[in-house]
Structures are given as C-alpha cells and as structure tokens.
N, C-alpha and C positions, 0 to 999 in steps of 0.2 A: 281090394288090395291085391295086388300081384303074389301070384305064388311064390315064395321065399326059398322053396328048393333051388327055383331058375337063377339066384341072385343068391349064391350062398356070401361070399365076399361081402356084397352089402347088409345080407342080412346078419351076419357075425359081427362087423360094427355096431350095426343099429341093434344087437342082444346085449353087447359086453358095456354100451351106454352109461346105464345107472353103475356098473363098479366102480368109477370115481366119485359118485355122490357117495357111494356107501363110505370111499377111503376118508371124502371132509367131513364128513360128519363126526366118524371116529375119531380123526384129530382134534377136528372141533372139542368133542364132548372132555376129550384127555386133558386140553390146554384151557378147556373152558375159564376157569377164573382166577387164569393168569391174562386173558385176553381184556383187549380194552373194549369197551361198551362199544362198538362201532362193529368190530368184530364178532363178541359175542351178540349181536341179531344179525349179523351172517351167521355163524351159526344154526341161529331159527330156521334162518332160511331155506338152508339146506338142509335139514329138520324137513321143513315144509315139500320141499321138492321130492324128496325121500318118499316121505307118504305119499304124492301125489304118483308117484314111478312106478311103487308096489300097487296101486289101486287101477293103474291102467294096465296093468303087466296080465294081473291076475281079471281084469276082463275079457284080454286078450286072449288069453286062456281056453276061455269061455265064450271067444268067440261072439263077444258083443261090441256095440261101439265105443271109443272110448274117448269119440271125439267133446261128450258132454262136459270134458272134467277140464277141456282146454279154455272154458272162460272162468274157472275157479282160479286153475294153476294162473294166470294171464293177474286176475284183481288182486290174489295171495302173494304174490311173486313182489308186484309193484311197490303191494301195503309195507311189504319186510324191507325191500331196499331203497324205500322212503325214510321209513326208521334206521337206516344203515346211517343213510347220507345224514341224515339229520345230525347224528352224534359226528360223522368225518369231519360234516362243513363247520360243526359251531356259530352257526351264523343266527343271529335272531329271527330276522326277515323271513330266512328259508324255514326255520320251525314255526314259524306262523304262517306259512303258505302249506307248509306238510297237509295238514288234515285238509285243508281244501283240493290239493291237490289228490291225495287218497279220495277222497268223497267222489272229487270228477271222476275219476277215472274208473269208480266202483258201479258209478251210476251208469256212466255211459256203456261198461261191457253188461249191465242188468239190462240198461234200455235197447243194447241191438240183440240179447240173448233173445227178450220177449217179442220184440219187434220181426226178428227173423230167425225163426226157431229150429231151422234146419241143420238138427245134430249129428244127420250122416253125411254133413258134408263140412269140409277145412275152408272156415271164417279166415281170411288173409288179415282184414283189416281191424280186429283187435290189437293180433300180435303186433302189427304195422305199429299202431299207436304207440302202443307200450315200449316196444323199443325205440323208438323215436324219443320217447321218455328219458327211456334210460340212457339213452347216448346224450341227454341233456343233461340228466342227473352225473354222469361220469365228465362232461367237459364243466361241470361248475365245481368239481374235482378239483381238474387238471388247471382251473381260470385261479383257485386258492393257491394251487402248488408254486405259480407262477409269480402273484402279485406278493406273495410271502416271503417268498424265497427261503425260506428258513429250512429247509429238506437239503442238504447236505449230500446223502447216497439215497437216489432213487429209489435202490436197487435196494434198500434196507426198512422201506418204508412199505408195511404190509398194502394199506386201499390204493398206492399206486400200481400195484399190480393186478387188485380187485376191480380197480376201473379201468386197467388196461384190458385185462381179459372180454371184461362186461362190455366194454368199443368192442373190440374185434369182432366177439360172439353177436352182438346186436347188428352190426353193418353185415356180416353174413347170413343172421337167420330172414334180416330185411329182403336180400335178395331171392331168397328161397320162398319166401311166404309167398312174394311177389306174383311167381311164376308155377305156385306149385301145381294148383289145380290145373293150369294149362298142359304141362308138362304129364300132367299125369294121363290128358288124353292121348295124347302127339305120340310118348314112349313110356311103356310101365318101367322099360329098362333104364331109361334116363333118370328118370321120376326116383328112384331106386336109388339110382348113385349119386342123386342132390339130396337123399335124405340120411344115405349114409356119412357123404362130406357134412353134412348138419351134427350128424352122430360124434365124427369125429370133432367139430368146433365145440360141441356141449361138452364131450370129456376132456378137453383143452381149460375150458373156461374151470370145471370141477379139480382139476390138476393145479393150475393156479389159484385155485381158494384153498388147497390143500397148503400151497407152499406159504400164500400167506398167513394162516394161521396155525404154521408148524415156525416160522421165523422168529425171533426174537426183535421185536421193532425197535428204531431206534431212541434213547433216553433222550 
C-alpha cells in the first residue's frame, strides 16, 4: 500500500470513512422500534458493516492484511439486504427466491475464496457480482414504485432513498473494483484518489441511511 503521509487528502477521507456508519447505526438503535421491518435489517446491516470496519481498522493497525474479511463483508452484506428487500418488495415470488438467491451467492464467494486463495491480493470479481445484485435488487425497488404508484412524496419514503443511495454507491464502487488493481500499478497516486472518491461514495451512501431512518415515513 502506498505511504499515506504522500496522500494526506486521501488518506483523511479514506480515515474519517466509518464515522457515518458509526452516525446510522446510533440512529438506528435510537429509532429502532419505531422503524418498519424493512428498515430495522438495515439496521443489522450497518450493525454488520460497523463490526466488519473496526475489525479491518484494528488489523490495519497491526499492520496485517485485511483483505481476508472482503468475502465475509461481500456474502454478510448481500444476506442482510436480501432480507431488507424482502420486507420492501412484499412480493411472494421474491421471498421464495430470497434463500436461493443468499445460498448462490454464499456458495459461489466460498467457491472462488477456496479456488483462488490469494488474500494479499483485491478479488475485483466478488464485489462485481454483488453489486450487480444489488443494483438488481434496488431496480425491483424502483419497478414496485412505478407499477404502484401509490408513493405520493418520494422524497417521504424512507427505501426510496435506501435504493437510491445503494444505485449510485453500486455503479461507482463497480467502476473502481473494475480498474483497481490496474491502476494501482500504472499510479499509487491515482490508485489513492479512486479510493478516496470510493471513501467519499460509502459515507454518501451511510448519510443517506442515516436520513432514512431518522425520517418519519409516510402513513
């Protein structure tokens, strides 16, 4: 990893990272059960990503690699905003695909962890997957909002902003995954500032789960 003195700028983004998980979370836990069931496993979620932030942090630390915890965080991630969608969509169909869809997706980051094991180095194509996912999972979102119509103020409606965020976030960390290893031989200094614009897209996305579960939804 490039020295972090040379890249103070980026590395001050990429430090101050997890303070917006820390802020959803604490909203979270405040509003917890006033929130609808959709919301509280967001929640979890970020629960979930919280733990996973302090346990890379403090390897980091320590100066180990921390790239092992990226197919944990990657099947954990999936499993929770499967159960997200599930409660959004209401759909039957989709809760009887849920578990299938968890299982594939559990299995296959287990099948390419053992198959290519190499954890000092950044797997593009997990994340690839998974976000591909989740921009599926957010347009069968956005496919409900539409054939319903019954959403009155967008702007009032907590998971329309949970899947707006989770689009923006998924189409930008896509193109970063895409190019990172390259870029990391080509320029440590460019390398640096696609991971701090990635820094700044994750606390964008944790700002917007903040707002959706400090909001009062609509009746």
């Amino acid at each position: 990893m490039a020295d972090s003195s040379a890249f103070p700028l980026q590395t001050l983004l990429i430090q101050l990272a997890p303070v917006p998980v820390v802020v959803a979370f604490l909203i979270g836990l405040t509003r917890f059960r006033r929130l609808p069931p959709a919301l509280r496993y967001l929640v979890g979620l970020i629960g979930f990503a919280l733990v996973i932030e302090v346990i890379s942090r403090l390897l980091r630390m320590q100066h180990r690699s921390n790239l092992f915890l990226m197919p944990l965080d990657a099947a954990g991630e999936f499993w929770l905003l499967v159960l997200v969608y599930r409660r959004a969509l209401q759909s039957a169909s989709f809760a009887k695909a849920a578990p299938w869809l968890i299982a594939s997706f559990t299995a296959y980051v287990l099948l390419d962890s053992l198959l290519f094991p190499e954890m000092a180095r950044f797997k593009p194509s997990v994340q690839i997957i998974k976000h591909l996912l989740v921009l599926t999972l957010a347009g069968l979102y956005f496919r409900k909002l539409l054939h319903e119509l019954r959403v009155v103020q967008l702007t009032r409606e907590p998971m329309f902003w949970v899947s707006t965020g989770l689009f923006v976030y998924s189409v930008g960390y896509m193109q970063i995954a895409l190019f990172s290893n390259y870029l990391l031989r080509y320029s440590k200094q460019l390398n640096m500032t696609i991971w701090a614009i990635n820094a700044v897209l994750y606390m964008m996305l944790y700002c917007i789960y903040s707002f959706a579960l400090w909001m009062h939804p609509r009746k």
